[in-house]
N, C-alpha and C positions, 0 to 999 in steps of 0.2 A: 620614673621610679623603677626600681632594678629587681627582680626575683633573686632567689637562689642561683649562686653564681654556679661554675661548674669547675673544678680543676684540673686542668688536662695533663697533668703528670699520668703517663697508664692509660689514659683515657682513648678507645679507638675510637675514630673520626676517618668518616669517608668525603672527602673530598671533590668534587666535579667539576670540571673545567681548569683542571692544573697543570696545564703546560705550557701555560705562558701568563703573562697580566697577572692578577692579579690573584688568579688563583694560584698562580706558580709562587709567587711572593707568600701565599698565604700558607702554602706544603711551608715551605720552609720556616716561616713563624712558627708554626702549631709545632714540627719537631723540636724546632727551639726550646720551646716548652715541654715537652717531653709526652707529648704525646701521639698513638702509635696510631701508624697513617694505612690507609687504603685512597690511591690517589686513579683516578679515570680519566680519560679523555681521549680522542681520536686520535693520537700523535704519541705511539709507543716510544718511537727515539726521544720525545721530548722528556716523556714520564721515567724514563729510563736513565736519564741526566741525572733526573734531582734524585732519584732513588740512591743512586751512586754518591752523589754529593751529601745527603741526608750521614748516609751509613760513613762515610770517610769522616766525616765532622764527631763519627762514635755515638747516633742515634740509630736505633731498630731501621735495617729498610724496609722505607716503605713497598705495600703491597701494588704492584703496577698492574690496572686493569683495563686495560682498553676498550672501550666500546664508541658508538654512535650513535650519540642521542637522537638523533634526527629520525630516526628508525623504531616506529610504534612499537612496544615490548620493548626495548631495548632498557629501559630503568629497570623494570621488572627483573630483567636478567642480574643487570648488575646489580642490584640492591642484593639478588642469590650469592653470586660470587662476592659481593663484601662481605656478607654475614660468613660464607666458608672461609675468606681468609683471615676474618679480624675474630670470630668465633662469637664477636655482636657488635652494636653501634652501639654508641653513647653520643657521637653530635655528627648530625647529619648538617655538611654545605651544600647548597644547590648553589654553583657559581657559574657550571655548564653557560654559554649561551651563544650566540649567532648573530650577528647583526646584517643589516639589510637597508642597502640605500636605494627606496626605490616609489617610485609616485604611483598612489593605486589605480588610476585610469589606462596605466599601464599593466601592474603587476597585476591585479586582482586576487584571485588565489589563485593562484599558480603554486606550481611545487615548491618555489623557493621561499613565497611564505607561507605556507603550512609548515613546512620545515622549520621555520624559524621558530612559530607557534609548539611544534613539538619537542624544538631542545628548553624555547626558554619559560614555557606556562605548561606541558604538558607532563615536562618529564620531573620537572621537580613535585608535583603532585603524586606519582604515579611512585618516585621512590619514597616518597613521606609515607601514602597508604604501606607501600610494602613493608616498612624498615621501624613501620609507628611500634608492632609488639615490642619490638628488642628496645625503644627509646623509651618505651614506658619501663620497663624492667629496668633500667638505667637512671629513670629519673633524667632524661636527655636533655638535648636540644636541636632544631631544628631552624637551620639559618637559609634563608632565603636573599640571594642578591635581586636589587629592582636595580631601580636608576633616576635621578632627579628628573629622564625627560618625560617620566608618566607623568608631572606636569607642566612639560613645554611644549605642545604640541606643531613640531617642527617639521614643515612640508620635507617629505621623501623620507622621515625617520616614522613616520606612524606606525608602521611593522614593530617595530621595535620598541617604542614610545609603548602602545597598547599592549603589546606584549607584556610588559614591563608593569602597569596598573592593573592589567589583571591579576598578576601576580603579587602586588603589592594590596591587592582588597583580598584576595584569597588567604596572602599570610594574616592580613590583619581578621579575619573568621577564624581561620586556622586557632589562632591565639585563644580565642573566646569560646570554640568549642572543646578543646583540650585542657579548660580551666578547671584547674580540682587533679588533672592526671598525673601530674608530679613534671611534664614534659612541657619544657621554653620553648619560647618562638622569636627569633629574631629577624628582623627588615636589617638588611644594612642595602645602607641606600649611596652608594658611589655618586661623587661629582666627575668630573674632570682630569680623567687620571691617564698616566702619560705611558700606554698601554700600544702596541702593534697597530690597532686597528681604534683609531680614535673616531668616533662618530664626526667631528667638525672636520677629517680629512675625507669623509666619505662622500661631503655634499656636493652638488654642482653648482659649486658659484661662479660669475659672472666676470669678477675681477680679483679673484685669489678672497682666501679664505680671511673674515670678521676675523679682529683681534679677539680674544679671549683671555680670562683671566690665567696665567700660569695655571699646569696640572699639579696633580701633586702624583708622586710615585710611586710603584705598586707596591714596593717596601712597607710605609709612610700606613696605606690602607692596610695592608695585612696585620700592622700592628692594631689599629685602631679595631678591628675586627676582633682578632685577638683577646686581646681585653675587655673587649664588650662580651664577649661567650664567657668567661672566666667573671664578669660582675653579675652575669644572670639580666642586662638590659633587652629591652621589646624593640630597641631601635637605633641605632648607629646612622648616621649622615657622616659621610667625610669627603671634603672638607666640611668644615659647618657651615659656609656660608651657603652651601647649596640646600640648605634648608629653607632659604630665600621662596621660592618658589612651592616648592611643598606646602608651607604655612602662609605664603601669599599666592593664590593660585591666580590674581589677576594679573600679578605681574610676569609669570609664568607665561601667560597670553601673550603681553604685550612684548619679551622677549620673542618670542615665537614671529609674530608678525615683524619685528625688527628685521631678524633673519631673512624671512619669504621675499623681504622687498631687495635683497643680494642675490637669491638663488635664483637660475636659470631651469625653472621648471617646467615639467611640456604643457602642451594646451590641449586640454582633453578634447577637442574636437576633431585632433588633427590622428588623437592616439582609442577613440572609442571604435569597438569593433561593430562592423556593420551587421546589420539584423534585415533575413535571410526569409 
């Protein structure tokens, strides 16, 4: 069941993680639509494309802000610089994110995941708090990207996987506390999508990588995204079948263990550090 939808004709929207995948497909849907962009992410040359491309196609260019999430404060800033360049929010994306192929007997927390915890559960909280006045005064929304593997839980993606459920039980609080404030919450929860850095190219498998079902394209999501923000919906899955797992979390499992019995994972005996 769907709230108040939003209309993004006019509508500023800050953007995170749009220079490539499917944040990058998603700048250019939402201009499509005629709504006026404040677009971030580490890779100025990249943000600096679509801005050029947005504006030739005879939409507002969008506002290009670089930052790195990965860097505590760093939402906080930006959430400042969008609110200077867009003058307020009205739909907040958190797309930002980091992924991490790596087995915790080895990684533990190391810097490379805490890192990954602060682009992809940190920071999207961090600009919600900031950015919440101006989305209330809007009547907003606030879309948060998970991912179907918060429930597959797939040896050497757990960084990632966790990451991803925390922030999909935070949007779903998020929802329930904001109830009555005029301001949406949306999950959109990606399958399979045929992005730079595919999570099934990440793995170490043993004899080339499990068949999978086709992705689908960054295109393809950004729409579906799209119009789920503009119906006022709590939840987007695309494709739909990866709502498979989400609504059957057992077989969520039993993919997971399918996989582990392909992957070439270490053996923690050989990777525990010795104690001194």
């Amino acid at each position: 069941m769907g709230r108040r939808g939003v209309a993004l004709r006019e509508t500023p929207v800050l953007v995170t993680g749009a220079s490539s995948g499917i944040g990058r497909a998603l700048a250019l849907e939402l201009a499509g639509r005629g709504a006026r962009l404040a677009i971030a992410a580490r890779r100025a040359a990249n943000l600096e494309e679509i801005a050029d491309r947005i504006a030739a196609a005879g939409g507002p260019r969008p506002h290009v802000l670089e930052t790195d999430l990965s860097r505590p404060g760093a939402a906080a800033d930006l959430a400042d610089r969008a609110l200077a360049a867009l003058g307020t929010v009205g739909v907040l994306v958190n797309n930002a994110g980091r992924g991490l192929a790596a087995a915790q007997c080895v990684t533990g927390d190391d810097l490379a995941a805490r890192e990954l915890f602060e682009v992809n559960f940190w920071s999207p909280i961090a600009l919600t708090r900031a950015l919440l006045p101006a989305l209330t005064g809007q009547s907003g929304t606030v879309v948060n990207v998970t991912s179907t593997l918060q429930a597959v839980p797939i040896p050497t993606l757990g960084y990632y996987g966790a990451g991803k459920a925390a922030l999909g039980h935070m949007t779903r609080t998020l929802r329930n506390e904001l109830a009555g404030t005029g301001v949406s919450v949306l999950e959109v929860v990606p399958g399979g999508t045929d992005t730079a850095a595919r999570d099934v190219d990440l793995l170490p498998w043993r004899n080339g990588p499990m068949r999978t079902p086709p992705p689908v394209t960054p295109g393809s999501s950004a729409r579906a995204i799209a119009t789920a923000i503009e119906k006022g919906k709590r939840r987007r899955v695309h494709p739909r079948s990866s709502l498979v797992p989400l609504e059957a979390p057992t077989l969520g499992r039993l993919i997971a263990a399918t996989v582990a019995r392909r992957l070439a994972t270490p053996d923690p005996r050989d990777t525990t550090p010795e104690r001194t």
